[in-house]
Structure formats: structure tokens, C-alpha cells
C-alpha positions in Angstrom: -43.7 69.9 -24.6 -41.9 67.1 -25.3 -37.9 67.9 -26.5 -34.7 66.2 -27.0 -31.5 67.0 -25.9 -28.5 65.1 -27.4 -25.1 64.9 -25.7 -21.6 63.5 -25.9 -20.2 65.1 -29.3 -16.9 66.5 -29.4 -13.3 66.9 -31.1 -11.5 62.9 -32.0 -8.9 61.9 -34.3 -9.7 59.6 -37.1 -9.9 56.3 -35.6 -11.5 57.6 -32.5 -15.0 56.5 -31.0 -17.7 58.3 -29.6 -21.0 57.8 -27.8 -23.8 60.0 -28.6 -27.1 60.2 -26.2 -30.9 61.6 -26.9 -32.8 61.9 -23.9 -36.5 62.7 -24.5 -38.2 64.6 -21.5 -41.6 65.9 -21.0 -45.5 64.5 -21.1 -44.6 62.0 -23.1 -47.0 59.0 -23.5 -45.6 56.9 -26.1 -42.1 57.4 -28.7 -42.2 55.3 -32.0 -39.3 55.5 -34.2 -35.7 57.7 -32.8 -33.2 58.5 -35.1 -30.0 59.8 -35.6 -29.0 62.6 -38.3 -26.4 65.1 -39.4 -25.5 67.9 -41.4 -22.1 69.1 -42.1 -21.0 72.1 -43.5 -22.3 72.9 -47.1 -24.4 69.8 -47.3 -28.0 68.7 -46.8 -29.2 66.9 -43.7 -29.3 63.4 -44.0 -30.1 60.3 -42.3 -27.6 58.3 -40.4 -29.1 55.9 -38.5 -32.6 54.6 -37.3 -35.2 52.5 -34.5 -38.3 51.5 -35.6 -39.6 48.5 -33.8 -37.2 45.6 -33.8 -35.7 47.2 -37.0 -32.5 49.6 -37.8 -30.9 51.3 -41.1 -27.8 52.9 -41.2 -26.7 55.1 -44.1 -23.9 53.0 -46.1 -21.4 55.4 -45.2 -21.5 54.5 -41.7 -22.5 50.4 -41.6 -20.4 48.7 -39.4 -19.3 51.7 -37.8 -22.2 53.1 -36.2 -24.8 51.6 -33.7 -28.1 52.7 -32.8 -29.5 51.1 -29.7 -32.5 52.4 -27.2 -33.1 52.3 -23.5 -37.0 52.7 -24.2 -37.5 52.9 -20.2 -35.4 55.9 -20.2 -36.4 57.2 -23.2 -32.8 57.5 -24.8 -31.6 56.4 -28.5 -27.6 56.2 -28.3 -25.3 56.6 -31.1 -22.1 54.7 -30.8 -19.5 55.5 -33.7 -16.6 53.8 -33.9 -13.4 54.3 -36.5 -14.4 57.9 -37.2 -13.4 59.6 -39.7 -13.2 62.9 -41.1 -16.0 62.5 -43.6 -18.6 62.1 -40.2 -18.0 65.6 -39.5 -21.4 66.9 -38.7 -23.8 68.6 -36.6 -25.7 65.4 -35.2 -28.9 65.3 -35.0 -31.8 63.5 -33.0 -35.1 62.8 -33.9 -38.0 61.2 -32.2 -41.7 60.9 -32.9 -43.5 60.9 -30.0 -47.4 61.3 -28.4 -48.1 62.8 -24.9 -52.1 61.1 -24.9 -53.2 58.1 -26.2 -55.2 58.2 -29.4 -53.0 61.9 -30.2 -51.3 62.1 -33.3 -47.6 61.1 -33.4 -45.1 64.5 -33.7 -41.7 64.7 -34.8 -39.6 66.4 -32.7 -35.7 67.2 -33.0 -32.9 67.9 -30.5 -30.7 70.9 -31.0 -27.8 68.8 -32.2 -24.7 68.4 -31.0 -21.2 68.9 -32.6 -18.7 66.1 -33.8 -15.4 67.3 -35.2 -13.4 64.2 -36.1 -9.4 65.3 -37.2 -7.0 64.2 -39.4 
């Protein structure tokens, strides 16, 4: 099976910068699109930022902030945020779709998140 494990969350103060990292692992064949999303407490999952082809989005809460980049040899999407705040609070999130044969449907799969507290 193909899985994702993210890494590099943690407790900042506003202002603060982190690095998040999504290493895929397993029989994989082929990743298209990798993404970054949270949830914080009370609220719905949403999108923060993400790689398709030569293209990225970011949610406007985090542009100019946030960076996704990939290191599509190693499989990894990275998260940089920068200026944190207390707002980005969340559960982050990664999310990959991926195919371990050519011609097999493309799967979404998720990492089990990883915490970002971000303090006053």
C-alpha cells in the first residue's frame, strides 16, 4: 500500500516558521497532484495548498506565507509556513494521488496529519 507520513509540526509563537514534510513510500508507480490540508478544532477540513503539474494554489489565508514545493525523486511535497499565526492552528494534513501500475486508476491517499500549535 502506498501511505504518507508527514512530519515537522510542532508548538511556535506567532511570527514563527515551520517546515512541514510528506514522504510517500510503498509500490508506487506514478504521484500526480500532493497537497497540503488542515483541520482545526471545530472546523471543516480545508485546503491549504496544492501541486499539480507546474501549477500551485494556496488558500488566501495563507498566500505569501506558505510554500508548497516537491522533490518528485523522493516523493516528498514540503510545506514551508512562514509568519504563523494563531489562526493556522490545525491538524495538517497531506494528500497525494498516486498509482502503483501503469494504466491503474489514480488513488487518493492521506497521511495521518501532524500537529501545528502556533501561540500567542
Amino acid at each position: 500500500q502506498v501511505q504518507l507520513v508527514e512530519s515537522g509540526g510542532g508548538l511556535v509563537q506567532a511570527g514563527w516558521s515551520l517546515r512541514l514534510s510528506c514522504a510517500a513510500s510503498g509500490s508506487i508507480f506514478s504521484i500526480d497532484t500532493m497537497g497540503w490540508y488542515r483541520q482545526a478544532p471545530g472546523k471543516q477540513r480545508e485546503l491549504v495548498a496544492i501541486s499539480v503539474g507546474d501549477n500551485t494554489n494556496y488558500a488566501d489565508s495563507v498566500k505569501g506565507r506558505f510554500t508548497i514545493s516537491r522533490d518528485n525523486a523522493k516523493n516528498t511535497v514540503y510545506l514551508q509556513m512562514n509568519s504563523l499565526k494563531p489562526e493556522d492552528t490545525a491538524v495538517y494534513y497531506c494528500r497525494a494521488d498516486a498509482t502503483v501500475r501503469a494504466g491503474y486508476r489514480y488513488l487518493e491517499v492521506w497521511g495521518q496529519g501532524t500537529l501545528v500549535t502556533v501561540s500567542s
